[in-house]
LUMFI-957022 format. One record per atom (N, C-alpha, C, CB): residue number from 1; residue in three letters; atom name; x, y, z. Coordinates in Angstrom, 2 decimals, always signed. Each point is the difference from the previous one (the first is absolute). Glycine has a CB too. Example, Ala and Ser with C-alpha at 12.3 -4.5 7.8 and 13.67 -1.06 7.14 Angstrom:
# LUMFI-957022
<atom 1, ALA, N, <+13.19, -5.69, +7.80>>
<atom 1, ALA, CA, <-0.89, +1.19, +0.00>>
<atom 1, ALA, C, <+0.90, +1.20, +0.00>>
<atom 1, ALA, CB, <-1.89, -1.17, +1.25>>
<atom 2, SER, N, <+1.54, +2.22, -1.97>>
<atom 2, SER, CA, <+0.82, +1.19, +0.06>>
<atom 2, SER, C, <-0.77, +1.09, +0.73>>
<atom 2, SER, CB, <+1.18, -0.63, -2.15>>
This chain:
# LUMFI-957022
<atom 1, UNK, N, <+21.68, +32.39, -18.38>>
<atom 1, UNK, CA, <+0.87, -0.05, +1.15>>
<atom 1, UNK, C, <-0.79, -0.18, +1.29>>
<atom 1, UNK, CB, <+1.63, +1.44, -1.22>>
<atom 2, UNK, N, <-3.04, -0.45, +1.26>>
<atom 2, UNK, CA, <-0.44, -0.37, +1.15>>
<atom 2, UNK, C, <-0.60, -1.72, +0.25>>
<atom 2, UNK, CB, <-0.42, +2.77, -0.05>>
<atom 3, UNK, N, <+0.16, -2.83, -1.00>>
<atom 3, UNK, CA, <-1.13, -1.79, +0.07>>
<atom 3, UNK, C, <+1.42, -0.81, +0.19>>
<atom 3, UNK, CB, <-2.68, +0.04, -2.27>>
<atom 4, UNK, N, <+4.02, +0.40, +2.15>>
<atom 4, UNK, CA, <+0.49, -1.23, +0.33>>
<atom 4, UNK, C, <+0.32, +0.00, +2.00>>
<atom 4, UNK, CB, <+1.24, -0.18, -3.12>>
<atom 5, UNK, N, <-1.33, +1.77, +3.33>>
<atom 5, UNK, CA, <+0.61, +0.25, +1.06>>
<atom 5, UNK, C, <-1.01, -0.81, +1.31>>
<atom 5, UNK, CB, <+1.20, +2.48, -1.27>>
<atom 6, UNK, N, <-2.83, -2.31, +0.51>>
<atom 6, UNK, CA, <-1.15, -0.97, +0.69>>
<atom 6, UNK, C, <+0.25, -1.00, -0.15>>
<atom 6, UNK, CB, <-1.53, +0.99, -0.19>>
<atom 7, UNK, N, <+2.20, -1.45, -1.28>>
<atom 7, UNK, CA, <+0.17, -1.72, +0.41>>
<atom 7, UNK, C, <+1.27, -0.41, +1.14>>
<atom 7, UNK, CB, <-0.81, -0.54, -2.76>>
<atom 8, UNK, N, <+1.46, +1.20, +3.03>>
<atom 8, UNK, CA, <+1.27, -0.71, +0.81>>
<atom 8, UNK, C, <-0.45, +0.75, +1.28>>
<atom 8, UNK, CB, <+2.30, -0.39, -1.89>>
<atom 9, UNK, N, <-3.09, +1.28, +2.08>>
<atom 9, UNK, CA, <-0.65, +0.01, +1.68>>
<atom 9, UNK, C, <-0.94, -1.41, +0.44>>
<atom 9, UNK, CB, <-0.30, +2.93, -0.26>>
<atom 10, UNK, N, <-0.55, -2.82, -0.80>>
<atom 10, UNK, CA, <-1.03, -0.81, +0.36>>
<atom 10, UNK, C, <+0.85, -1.59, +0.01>>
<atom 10, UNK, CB, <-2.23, +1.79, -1.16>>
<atom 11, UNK, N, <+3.43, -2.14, +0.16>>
<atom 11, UNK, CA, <+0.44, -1.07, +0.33>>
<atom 11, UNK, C, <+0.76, -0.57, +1.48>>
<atom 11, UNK, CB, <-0.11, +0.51, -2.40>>
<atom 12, UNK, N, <+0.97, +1.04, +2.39>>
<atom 12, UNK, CA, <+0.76, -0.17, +1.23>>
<atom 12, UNK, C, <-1.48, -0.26, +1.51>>
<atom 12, UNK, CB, <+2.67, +2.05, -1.36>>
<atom 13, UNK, N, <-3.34, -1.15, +1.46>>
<atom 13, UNK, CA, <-1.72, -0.22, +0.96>>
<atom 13, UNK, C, <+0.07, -1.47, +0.17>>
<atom 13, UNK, CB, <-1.88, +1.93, -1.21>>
<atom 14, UNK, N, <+1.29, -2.24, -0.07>>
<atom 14, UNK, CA, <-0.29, -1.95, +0.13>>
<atom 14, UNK, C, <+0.75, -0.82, -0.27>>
<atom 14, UNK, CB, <-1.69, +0.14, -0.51>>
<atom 15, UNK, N, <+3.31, +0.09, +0.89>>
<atom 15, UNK, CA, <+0.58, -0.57, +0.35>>
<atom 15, UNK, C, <+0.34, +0.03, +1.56>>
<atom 15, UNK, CB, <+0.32, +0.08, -2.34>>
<atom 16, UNK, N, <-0.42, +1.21, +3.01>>
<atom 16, UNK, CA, <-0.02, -0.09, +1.44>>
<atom 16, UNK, C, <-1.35, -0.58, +0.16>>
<atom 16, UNK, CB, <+1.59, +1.97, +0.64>>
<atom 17, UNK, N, <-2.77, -2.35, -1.33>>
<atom 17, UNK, CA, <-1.05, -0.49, +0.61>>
<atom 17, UNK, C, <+0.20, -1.52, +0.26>>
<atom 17, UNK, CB, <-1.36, +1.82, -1.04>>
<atom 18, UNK, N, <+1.91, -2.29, -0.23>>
<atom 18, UNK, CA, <+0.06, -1.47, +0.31>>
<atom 18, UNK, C, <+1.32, -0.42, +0.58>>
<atom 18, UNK, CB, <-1.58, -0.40, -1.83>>
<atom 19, UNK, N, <+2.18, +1.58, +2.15>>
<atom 19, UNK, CA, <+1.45, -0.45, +0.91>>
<atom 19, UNK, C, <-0.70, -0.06, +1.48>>
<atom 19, UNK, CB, <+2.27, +1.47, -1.53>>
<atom 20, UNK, N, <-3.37, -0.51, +2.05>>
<atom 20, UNK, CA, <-0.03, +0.09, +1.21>>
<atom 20, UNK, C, <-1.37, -1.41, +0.57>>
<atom 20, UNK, CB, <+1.06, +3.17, -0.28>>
<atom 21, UNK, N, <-1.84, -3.51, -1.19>>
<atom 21, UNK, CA, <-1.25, -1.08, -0.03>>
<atom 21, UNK, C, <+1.25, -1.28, +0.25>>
<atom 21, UNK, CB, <-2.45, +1.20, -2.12>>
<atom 22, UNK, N, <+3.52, -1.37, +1.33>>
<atom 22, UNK, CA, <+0.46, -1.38, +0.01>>
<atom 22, UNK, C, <+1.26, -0.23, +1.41>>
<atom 22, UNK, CB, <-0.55, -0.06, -3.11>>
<atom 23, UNK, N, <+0.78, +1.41, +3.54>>
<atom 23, UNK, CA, <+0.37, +0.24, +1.58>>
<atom 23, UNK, C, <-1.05, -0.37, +1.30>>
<atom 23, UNK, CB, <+1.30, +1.95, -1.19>>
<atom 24, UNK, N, <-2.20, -1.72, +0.88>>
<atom 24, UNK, CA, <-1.13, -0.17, +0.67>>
<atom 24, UNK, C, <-0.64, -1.90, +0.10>>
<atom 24, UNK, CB, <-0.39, +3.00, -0.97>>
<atom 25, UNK, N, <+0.27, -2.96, +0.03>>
<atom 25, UNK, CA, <-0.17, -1.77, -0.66>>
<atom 25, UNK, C, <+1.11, -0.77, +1.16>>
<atom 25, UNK, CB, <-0.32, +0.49, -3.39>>
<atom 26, UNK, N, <+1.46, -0.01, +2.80>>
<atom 26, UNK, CA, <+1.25, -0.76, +0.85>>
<atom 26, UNK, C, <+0.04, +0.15, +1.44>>
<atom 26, UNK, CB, <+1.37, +0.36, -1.86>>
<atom 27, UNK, N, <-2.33, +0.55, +2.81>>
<atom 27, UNK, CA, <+0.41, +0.11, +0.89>>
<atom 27, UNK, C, <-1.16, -1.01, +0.38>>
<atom 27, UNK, CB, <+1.48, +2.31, +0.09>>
<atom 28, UNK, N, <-2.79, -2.09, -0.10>>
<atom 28, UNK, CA, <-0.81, -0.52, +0.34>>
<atom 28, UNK, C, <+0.11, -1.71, -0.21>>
<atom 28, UNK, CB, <-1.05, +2.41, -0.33>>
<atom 29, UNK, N, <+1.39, -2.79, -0.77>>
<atom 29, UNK, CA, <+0.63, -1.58, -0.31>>
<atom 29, UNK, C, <+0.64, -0.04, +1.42>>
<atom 29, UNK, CB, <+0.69, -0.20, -2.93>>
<atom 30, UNK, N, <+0.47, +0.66, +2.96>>
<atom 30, UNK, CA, <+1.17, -0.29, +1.25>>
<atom 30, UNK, C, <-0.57, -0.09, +0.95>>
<atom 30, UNK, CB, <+1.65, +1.02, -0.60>>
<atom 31, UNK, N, <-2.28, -0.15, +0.71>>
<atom 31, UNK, CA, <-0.99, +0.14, +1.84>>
<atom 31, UNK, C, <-0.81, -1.41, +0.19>>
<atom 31, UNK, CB, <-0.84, +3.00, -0.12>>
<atom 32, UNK, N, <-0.33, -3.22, -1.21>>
<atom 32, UNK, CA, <-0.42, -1.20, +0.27>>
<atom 32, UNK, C, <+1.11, -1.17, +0.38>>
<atom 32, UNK, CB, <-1.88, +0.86, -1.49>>
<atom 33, UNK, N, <+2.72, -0.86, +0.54>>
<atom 33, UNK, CA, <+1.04, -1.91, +0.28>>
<atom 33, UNK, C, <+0.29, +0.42, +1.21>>
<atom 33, UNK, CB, <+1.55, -1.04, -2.29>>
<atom 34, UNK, N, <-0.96, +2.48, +2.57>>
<atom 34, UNK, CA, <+0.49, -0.02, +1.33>>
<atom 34, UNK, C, <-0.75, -0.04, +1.17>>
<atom 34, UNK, CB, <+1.42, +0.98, -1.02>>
<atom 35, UNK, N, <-3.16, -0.95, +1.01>>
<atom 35, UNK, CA, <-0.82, -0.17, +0.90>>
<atom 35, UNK, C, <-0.07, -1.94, +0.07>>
<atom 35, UNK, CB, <-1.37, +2.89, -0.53>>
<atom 36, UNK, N, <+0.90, -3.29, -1.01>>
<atom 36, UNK, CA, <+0.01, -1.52, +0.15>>
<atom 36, UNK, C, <+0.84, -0.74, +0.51>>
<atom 36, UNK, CB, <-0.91, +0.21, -1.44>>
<atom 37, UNK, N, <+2.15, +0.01, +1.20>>
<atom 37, UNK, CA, <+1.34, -0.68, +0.57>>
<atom 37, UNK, C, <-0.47, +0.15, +1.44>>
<atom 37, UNK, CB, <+2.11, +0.66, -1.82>>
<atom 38, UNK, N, <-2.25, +0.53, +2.29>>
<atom 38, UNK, CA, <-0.06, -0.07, +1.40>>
<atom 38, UNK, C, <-1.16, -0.36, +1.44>>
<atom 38, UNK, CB, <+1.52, +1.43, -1.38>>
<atom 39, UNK, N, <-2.54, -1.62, +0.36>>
<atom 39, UNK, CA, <-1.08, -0.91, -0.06>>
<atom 39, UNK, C, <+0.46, -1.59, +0.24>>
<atom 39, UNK, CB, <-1.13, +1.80, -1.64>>
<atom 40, UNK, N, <+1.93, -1.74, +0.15>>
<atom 40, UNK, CA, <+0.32, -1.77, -0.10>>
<atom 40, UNK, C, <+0.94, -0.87, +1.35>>
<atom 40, UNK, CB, <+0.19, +0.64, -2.95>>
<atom 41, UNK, N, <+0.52, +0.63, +3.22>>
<atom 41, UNK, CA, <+1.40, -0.09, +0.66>>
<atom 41, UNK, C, <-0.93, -0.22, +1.62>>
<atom 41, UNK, CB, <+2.23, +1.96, -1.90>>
<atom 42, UNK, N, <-2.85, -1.64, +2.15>>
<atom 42, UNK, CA, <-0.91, -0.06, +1.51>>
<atom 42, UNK, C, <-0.81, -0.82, -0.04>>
<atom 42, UNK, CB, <+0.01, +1.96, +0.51>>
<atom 43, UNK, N, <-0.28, -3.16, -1.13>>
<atom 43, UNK, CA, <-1.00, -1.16, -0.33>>
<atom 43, UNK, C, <+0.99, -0.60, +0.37>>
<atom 43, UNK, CB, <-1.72, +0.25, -1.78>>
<atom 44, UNK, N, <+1.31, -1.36, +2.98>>
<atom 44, UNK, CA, <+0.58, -1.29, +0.85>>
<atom 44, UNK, C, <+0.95, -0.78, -1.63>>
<atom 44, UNK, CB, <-2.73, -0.55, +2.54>>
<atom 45, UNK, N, <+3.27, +0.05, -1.60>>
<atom 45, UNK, CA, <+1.06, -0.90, -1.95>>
<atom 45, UNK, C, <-0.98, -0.97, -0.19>>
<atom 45, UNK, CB, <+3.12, -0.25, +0.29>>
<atom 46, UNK, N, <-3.64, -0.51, +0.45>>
<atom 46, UNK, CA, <-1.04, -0.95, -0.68>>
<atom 46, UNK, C, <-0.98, +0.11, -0.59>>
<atom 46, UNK, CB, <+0.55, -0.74, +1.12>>
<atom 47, UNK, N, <-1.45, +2.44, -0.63>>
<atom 47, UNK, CA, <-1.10, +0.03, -0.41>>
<atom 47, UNK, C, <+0.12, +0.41, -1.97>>
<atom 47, UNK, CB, <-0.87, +0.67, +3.06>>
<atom 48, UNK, N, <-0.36, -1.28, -3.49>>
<atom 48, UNK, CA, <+0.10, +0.63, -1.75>>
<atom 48, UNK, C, <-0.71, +1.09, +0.44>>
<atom 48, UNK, CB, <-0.12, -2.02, -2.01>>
<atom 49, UNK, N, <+0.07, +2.51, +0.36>>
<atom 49, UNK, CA, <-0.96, +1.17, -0.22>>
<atom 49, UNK, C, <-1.45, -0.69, -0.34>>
<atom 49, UNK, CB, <+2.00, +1.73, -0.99>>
């Protein structure tokens, strides 16, 4: 009873780990497009990259 009670702590744990790693992932993604866009968006219309 106890070894199962460690397995469903330790599952529930690393599941908030990779809930809060793949929260994290997503924010930082967003921030970048949302920095590039606004990068892109302030470059004259003619000029390229």
């Amino acid at each position: 009873m106890a070894s199962s009670i460690n397995f469903v702590i330790a599952a529930y744990a690393l599941t908030w780990v990779c809930l809060v790693a793949y929260a994290t992932y997503v924010h930082r993604t967003l921030r970048r497009a949302r920095d590039e866009y606004q990068r892109a968006s302030r470059q004259p219309a003619g000029e390229a990259r």
